[in-house]
C-alpha positions in Angstrom: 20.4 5.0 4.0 19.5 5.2 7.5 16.7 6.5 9.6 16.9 8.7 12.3 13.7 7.7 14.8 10.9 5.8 13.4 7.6 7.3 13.8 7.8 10.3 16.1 4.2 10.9 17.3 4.8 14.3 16.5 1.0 14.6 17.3 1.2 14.7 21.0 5.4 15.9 21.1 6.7 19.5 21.1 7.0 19.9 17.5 10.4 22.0 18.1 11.8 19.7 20.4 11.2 16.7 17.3 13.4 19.0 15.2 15.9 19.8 17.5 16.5 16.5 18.0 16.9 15.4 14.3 19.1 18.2 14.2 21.6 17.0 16.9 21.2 13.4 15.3 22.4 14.4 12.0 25.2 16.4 13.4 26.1 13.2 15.5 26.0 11.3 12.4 28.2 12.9 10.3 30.9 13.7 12.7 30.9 10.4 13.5 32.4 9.7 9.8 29.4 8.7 8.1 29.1 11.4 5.4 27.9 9.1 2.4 25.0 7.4 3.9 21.3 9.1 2.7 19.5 10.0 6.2 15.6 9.8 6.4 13.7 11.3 9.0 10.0 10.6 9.5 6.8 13.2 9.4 5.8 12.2 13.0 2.0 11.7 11.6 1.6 15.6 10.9 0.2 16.8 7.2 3.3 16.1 4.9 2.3 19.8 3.8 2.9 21.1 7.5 6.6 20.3 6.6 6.8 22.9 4.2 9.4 25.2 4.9 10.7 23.1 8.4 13.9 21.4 9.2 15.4 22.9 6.1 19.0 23.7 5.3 20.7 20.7 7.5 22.0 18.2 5.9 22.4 17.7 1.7 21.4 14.2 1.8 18.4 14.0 3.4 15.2 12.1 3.0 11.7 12.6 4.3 10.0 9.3 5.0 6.5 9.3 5.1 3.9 5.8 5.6 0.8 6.0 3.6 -1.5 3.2 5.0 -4.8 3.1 4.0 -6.0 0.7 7.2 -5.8 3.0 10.2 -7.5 6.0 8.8 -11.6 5.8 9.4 -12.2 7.6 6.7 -10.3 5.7 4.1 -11.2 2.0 5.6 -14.5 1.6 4.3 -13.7 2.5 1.1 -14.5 -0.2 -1.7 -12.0 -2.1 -3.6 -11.4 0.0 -6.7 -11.8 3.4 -4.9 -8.6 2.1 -2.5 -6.9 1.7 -5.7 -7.9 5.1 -6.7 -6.9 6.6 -3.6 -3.9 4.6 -4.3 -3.1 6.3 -7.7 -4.0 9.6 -7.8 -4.5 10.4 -4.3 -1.0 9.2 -3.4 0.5 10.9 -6.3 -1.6 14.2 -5.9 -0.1 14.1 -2.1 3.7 12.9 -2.9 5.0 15.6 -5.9 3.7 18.2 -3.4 5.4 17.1 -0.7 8.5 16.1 -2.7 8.7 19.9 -4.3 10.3 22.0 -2.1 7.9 25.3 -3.5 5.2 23.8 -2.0 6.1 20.8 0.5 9.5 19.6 2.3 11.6 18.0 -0.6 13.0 14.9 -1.9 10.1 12.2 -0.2 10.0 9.0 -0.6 7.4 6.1 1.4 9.3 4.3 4.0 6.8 1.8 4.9 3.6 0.1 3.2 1.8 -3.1 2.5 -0.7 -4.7 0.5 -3.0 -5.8 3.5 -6.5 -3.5 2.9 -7.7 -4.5 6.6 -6.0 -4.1 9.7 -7.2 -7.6 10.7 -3.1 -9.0 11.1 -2.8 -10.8 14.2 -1.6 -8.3 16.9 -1.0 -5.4 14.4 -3.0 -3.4 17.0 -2.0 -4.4 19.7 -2.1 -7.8 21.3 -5.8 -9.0 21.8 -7.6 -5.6 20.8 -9.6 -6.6 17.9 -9.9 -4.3 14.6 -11.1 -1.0 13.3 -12.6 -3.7 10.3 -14.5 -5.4 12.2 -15.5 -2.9 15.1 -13.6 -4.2 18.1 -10.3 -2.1 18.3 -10.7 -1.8 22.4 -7.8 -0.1 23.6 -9.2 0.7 26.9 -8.2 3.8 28.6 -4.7 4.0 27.7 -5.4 7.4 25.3 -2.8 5.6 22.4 -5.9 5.4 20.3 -9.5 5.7 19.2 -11.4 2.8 20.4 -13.8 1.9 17.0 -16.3 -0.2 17.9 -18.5 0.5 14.8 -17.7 -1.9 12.0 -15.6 0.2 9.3 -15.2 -2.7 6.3 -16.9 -1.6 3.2 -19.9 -3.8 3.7 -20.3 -3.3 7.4 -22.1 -4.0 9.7 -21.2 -7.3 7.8 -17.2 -7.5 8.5 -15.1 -10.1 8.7 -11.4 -10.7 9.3 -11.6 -14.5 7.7 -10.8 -13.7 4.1 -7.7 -11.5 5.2 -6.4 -13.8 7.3 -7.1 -16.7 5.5 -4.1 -19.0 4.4 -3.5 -17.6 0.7 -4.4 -20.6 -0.7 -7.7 -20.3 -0.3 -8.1 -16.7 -1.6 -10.6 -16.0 -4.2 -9.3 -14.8 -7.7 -11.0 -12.1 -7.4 -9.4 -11.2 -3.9 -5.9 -12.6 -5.5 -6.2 -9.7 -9.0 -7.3 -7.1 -6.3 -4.5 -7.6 -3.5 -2.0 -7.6 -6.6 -3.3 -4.6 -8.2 -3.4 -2.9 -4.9 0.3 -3.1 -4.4 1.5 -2.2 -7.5 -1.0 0.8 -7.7 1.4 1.7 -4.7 4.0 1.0 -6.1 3.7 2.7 -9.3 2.8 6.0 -7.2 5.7 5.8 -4.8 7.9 6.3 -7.7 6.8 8.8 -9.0 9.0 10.4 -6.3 11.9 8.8 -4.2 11.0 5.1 -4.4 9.3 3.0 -1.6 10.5 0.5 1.2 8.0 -2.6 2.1 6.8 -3.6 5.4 8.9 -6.6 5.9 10.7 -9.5 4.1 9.1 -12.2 6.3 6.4 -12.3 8.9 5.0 -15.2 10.9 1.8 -15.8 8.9 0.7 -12.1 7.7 1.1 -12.6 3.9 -0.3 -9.8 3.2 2.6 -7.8 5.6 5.6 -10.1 3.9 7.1 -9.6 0.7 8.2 -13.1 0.8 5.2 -14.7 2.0 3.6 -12.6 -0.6 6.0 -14.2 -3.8 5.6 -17.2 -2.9 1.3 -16.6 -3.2 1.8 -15.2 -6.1 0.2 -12.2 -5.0 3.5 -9.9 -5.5 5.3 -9.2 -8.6 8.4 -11.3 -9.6 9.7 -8.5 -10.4 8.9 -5.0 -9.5 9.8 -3.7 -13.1 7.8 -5.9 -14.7 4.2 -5.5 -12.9 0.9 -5.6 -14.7 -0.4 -2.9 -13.7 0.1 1.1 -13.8 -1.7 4.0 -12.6 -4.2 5.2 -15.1 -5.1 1.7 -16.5 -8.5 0.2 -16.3 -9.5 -0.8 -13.1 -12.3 -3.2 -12.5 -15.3 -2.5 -10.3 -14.3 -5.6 -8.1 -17.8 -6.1 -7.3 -17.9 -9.7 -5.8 -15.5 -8.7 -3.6 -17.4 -5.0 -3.0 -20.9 -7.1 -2.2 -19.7 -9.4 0.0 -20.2 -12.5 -2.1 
């Protein structure tokens, strides 16, 4: 498989110029011999339901890509630990057969890109040295890429820290440990309901919570991905330690 552009921010870019470009791409693509490959192509941040009906007719084997992240949306960030998992469940699932049925979104979908982490609180995953939407200090200046959020967004704000996320795993809580485990395979578990999922990334420096292997070896991932403990529609606890700041 292979992408065409990751993340157009289809937001601010003519729409029509996005498409045409795809377009070209593909056509580039195959006439360049490769006819086999699977080509995704990414919902440049719109409504996965405003692609119903676009960019059809192309290609046979294409893909739409879209990243579900929990940890840059406003509204979504303060929710508490077993309403992300809800979201994570039948939210998700709600939002991904529509999208992946061409009557009432695009077609064949699958997530391109997702993690475990439940904060944005990763060293320099905003930017370098602009602070968090958790914990109230994303200060992007006048730059107009983002929102600036300086209002604490973490469940138990104004009390919000980025020391349990970024703590060395070792030290997690098993509390935190059943939640961050649960939380990925809640994922998981709805991103196949449709064309299957792609993690964000092997290794990392230090994020655990951003690496699949940094996340094995913590025991906070799934051996293997067949054999998870958890599916959508199980019971989920109320994580309340967690939820209360204890």
């Amino acid at each position: 498989m292979y992408g065409l552009v990751n993340e157009p921010k289809m937001i601010d870019l003519p729409r029509s110029a996005v498409i045409s470009w795809n377009t070209a791409a593909v056509s580039i693509i195959r006439a360049a011999g490769l006819v086999k490959p699977y080509l995704s192509f990414g919902d440049g941040f719109l409504k996965l339901s405003d692609w119903h009906g676009e960019f059809q007719n192309i290609d046979e084997q294409l893909i739409f890509d879209t990243h579900q992240y929990q940890i840059f949306n406003a509204n979504q960030l303060p929710l508490n630990y077993s309403a992300r998992i809800a979201l994570s469940c039948s939210g998700y699932q709600g939002l991904l057969l529509a999208s992946n049925n061409p009557s009432s979104g695009w077609g064949p979908t699958m997530n391109g890109e997702w993690s475990q982490a439940e904060t944005d609180c990763a060293p320099h995953l905003n930017n370098v040295g602009v602070g968090s939407r958790w914990t109230g200090t994303l200060n992007l200046g006048n730059t107009g890429l983002e929102t600036n959020v300086l209002t604490p967004l973490c469940p138990t704000a104004p009390d919000c820290s980025c020391e349990m996320a970024n703590a060395d795993p070792s030290q997690y809580s098993n509390e935190y440990r059943k939640f961050l485990r649960m939380y990925a395979e809640a994922q998981m578990d709805s991103f196949e309901k449709v064309w299957g999922w792609f993690y964000w990334t092997w290794k990392t420096e230090n994020a655990v919570q951003w690496s699949w292997l940094l996340g094995l070896r913590a025991g906070i991932l799934p051996e293997k991905v067949y054999g998870r403990g958890f599916r959508c529609g199980d019971v989920v606890p109320d994580f309340w330690d967690l939820s209360s700041g204890t």
